[in-house]
C-alpha positions in Angstrom: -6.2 -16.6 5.8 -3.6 -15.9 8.9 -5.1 -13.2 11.1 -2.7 -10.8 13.6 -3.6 -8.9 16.2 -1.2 -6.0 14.9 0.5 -6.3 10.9 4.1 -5.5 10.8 6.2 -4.8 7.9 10.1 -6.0 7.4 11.4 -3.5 9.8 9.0 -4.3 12.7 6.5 -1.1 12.3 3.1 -1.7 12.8 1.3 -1.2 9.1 -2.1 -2.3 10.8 -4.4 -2.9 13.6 -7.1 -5.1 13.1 -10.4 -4.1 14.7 -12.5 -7.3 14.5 -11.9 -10.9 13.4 -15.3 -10.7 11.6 -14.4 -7.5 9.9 -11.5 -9.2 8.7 -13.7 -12.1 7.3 -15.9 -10.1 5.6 -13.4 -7.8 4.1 -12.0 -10.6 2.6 -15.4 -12.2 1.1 -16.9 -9.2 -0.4 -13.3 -8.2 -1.8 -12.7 -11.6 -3.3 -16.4 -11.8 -4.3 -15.7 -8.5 -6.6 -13.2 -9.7 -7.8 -14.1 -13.1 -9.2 -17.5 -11.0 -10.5 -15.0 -8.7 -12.2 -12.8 -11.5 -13.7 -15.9 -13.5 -14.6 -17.4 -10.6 -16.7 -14.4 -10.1 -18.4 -14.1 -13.8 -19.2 -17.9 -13.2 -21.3 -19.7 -15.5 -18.6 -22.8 -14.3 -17.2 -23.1 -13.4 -13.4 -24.1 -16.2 -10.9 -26.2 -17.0 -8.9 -26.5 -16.4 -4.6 -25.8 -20.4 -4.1 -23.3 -20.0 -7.3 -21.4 -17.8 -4.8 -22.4 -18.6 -1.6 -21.1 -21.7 -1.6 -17.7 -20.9 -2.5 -17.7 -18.3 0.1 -18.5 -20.6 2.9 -15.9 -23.5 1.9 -13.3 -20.4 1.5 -14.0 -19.1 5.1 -14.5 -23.0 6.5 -10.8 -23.7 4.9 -8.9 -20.3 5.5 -10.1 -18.8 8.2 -9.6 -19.7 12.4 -13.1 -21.5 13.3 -14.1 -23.4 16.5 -17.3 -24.9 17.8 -19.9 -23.4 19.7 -19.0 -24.5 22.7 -15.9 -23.0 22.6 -14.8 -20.9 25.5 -15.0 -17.3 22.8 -11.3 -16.7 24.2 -9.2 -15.3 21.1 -9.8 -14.5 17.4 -12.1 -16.5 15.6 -15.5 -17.4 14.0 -18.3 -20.1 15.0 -19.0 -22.5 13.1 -22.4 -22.0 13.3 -21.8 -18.1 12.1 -19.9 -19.2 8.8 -22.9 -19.9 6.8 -24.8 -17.1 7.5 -21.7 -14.6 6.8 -21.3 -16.6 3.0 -24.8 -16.1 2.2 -24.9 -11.9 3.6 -21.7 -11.5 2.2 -22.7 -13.1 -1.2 -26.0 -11.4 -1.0 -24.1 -7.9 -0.5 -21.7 -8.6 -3.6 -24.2 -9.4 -6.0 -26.2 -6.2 -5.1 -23.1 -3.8 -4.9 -20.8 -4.8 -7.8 -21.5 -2.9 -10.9 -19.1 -4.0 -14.1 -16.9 -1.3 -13.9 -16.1 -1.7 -9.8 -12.4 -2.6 -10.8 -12.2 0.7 -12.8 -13.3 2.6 -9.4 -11.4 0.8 -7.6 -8.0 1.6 -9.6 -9.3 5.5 -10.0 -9.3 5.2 -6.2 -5.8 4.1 -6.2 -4.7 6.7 -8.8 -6.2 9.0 -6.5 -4.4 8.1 -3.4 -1.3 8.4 -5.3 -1.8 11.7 -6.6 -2.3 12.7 -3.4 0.0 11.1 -1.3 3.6 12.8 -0.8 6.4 11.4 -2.5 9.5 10.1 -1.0 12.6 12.5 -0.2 15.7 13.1 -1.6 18.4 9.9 -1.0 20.6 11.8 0.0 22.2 14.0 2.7 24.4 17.0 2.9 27.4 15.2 3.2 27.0 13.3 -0.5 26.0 17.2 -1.5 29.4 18.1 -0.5 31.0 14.6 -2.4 29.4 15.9 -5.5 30.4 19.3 -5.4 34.5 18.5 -4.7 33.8 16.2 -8.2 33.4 19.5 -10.2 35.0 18.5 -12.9 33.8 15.3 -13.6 30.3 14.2 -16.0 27.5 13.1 -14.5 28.2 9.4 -15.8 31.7 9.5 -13.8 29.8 11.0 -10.7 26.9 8.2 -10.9 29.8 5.9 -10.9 31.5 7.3 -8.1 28.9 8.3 -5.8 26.7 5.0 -6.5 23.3 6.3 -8.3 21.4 7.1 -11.0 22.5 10.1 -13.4 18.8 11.2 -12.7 20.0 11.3 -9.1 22.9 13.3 -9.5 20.9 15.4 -12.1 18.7 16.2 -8.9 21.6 16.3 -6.7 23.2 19.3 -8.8 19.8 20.8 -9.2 19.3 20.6 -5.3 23.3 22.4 -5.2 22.4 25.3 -7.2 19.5 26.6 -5.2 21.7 25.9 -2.6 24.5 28.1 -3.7 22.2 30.4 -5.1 21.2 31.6 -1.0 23.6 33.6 0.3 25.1 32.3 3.5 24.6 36.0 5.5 26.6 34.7 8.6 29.5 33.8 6.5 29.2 37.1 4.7 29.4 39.3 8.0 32.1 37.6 9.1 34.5 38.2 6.2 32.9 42.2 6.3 31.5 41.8 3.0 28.3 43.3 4.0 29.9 46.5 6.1 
């Protein structure tokens, strides 16, 4: 497990801030401890027991995550030795109480969810491919694909996105040739 301060994505944008090392840890434990629950009752095998996955735990966190000794100086992100154990068995302890055989059905309702609600991207395009596509009257929507580089469901949208365009007058242009006098 590699910890960060701050997660970054590709582009250099902060994705997340952590807010404790032991969070972090314990995140981890109870997530993975779901998990292997979930994957173990699918597999027909009957749910173990605290040591079963206590044990685990702790030889996951003593191999993955940053320990150090007690008489470390505390300086910098990381978790005693003498904590590790007693974080494996809570954490164990909190999985086998709070999983329920349908927690990865929850969990992917949750993600549905968030979906469903979340906005999606924008269009791909700008004004000035608007006004590619619309000197390219003439051509089908295969030929404009081709030429303008995307999908025929893009310039479907594209076309769609011109015609409610057009379809709103353009009032200063309208005044200006005295159309509306």
């Amino acid at each position: 497990m590699v910890y960060a301060k701050e997660r970054r994505d590709l582009n250099g944008f902060v994705t997340r801030k952590a807010k404790s090392y032991r969070g972090d840890v314990w995140r981890y434990l109870t997530t993975w401890g779901y998990r292997t629950l979930n994957d173990l009752d699918g597999a027909g095998y009957a749910q173990p027991s605290h040591d079963d996955l206590a044990d685990p735990f702790e030889r996951r966190v003593r191999e993955r995550a940053r320990t150090f000794y007690p008489l470390y100086s505390n300086r910098g992100h990381g978790i005693s030795l003498a904590d590790v154990e007693s974080m494996a068995d809570d954490a164990a302890a909190a999985v086998l109480q709070d999983w329920s055989p349908n927690w990865i059905l929850k969990m992917r309702e949750r993600g549905a969810t968030g979906g469903r609600n979340s906005p999606g991207p924008g269009p791909v395009w700008g004004d000035d491919d608007l006004d590619r596509l619309a000197a390219m009257d003439g051509l089908t929507i295969a030929q404009q694909s081709i030429t303008l580089g995307v999908s025929m469901s893009t310039i479907s949208r594209m076309r769609r996105a011109l015609c409610e365009h057009a379809s709103v007058p353009d009032f200063d242009a309208l005044l200006a040739a005295g159309a509306l006098d």
